[in-house]
C-alpha positions as CSV (number, residue, x, y, z in Angstrom):
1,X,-17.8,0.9,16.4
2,X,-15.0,-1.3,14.8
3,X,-14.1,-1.1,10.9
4,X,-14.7,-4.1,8.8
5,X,-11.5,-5.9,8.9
6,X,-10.1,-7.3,5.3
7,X,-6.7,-9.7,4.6
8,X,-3.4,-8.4,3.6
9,X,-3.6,-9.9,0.9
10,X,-7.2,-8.3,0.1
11,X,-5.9,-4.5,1.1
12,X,-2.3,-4.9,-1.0
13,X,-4.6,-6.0,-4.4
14,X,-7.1,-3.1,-3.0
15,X,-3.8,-0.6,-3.2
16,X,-2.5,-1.9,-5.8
17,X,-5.8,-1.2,-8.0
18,X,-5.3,2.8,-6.6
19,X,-2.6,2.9,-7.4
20,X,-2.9,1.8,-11.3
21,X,-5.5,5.2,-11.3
22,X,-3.7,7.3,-9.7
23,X,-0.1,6.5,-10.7
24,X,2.2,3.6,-12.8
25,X,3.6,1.2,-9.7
26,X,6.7,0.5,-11.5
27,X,7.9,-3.3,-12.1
28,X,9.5,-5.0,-9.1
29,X,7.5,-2.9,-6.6
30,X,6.6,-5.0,-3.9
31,X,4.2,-3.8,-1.1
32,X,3.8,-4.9,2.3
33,X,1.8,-4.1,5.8
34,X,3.3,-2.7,8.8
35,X,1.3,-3.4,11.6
36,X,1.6,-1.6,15.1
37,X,-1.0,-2.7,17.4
38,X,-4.3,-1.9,16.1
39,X,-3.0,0.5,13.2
40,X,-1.5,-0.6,10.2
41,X,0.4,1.0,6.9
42,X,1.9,-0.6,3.9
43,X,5.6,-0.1,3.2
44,X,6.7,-0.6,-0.4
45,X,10.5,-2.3,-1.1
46,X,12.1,-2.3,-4.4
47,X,15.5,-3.4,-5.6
48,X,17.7,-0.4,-6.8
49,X,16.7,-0.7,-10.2
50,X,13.0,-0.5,-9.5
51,X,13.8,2.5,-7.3
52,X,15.8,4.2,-10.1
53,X,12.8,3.8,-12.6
54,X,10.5,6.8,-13.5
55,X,7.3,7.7,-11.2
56,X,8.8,5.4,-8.3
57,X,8.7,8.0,-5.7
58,X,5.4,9.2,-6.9
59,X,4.0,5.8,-6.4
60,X,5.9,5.6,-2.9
61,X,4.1,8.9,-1.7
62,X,0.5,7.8,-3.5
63,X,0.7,4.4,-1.8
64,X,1.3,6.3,1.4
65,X,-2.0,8.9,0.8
66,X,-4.1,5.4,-0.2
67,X,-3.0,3.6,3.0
68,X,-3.9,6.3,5.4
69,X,-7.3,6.1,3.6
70,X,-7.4,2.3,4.0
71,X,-6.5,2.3,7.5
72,X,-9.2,4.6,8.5
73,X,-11.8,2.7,6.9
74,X,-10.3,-1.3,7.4
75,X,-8.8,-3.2,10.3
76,X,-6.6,-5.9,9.0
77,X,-7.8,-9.7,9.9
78,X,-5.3,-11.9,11.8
């Protein structure tokens, strides 16, 4: 049985609204999807000072927990 399959950009704002519950994305966060045949995972990038700001690495590891949960239940369209 396949998954329903969804946009980037539709999983990213999808991730992004977990994200806002479970943890503050810090400003300048920017997040992206990795795609590796049929599985994907988002990567976030930042510039140094986006890194350097409180809760960025707490909202690196959250987006990591929220895209295995994605992936499991959404193929990406394209």
């Amino acid at each position: 049985m396949s998954k329903p399959a969804r946009t980037e950009a539709e999983l990213i704002e999808m991730a992004r609204a977990e994200l806002k519950v479970h943890a503050v994305p810090p400003d300048g966060m920017v997040i992206s999807i990795i795609r590796d045949g049929d599985s994907w995972e988002f990567r976030a990038e930042a510039d140094g000072a986006a890194q350097a700001r409180p809760g960025y690495p707490e909202a690196v590891a959250m987006l990591v927990q929220i895209g295995d949960h994605l992936s499991k239940q959404y193929d990406v369209k394209g």
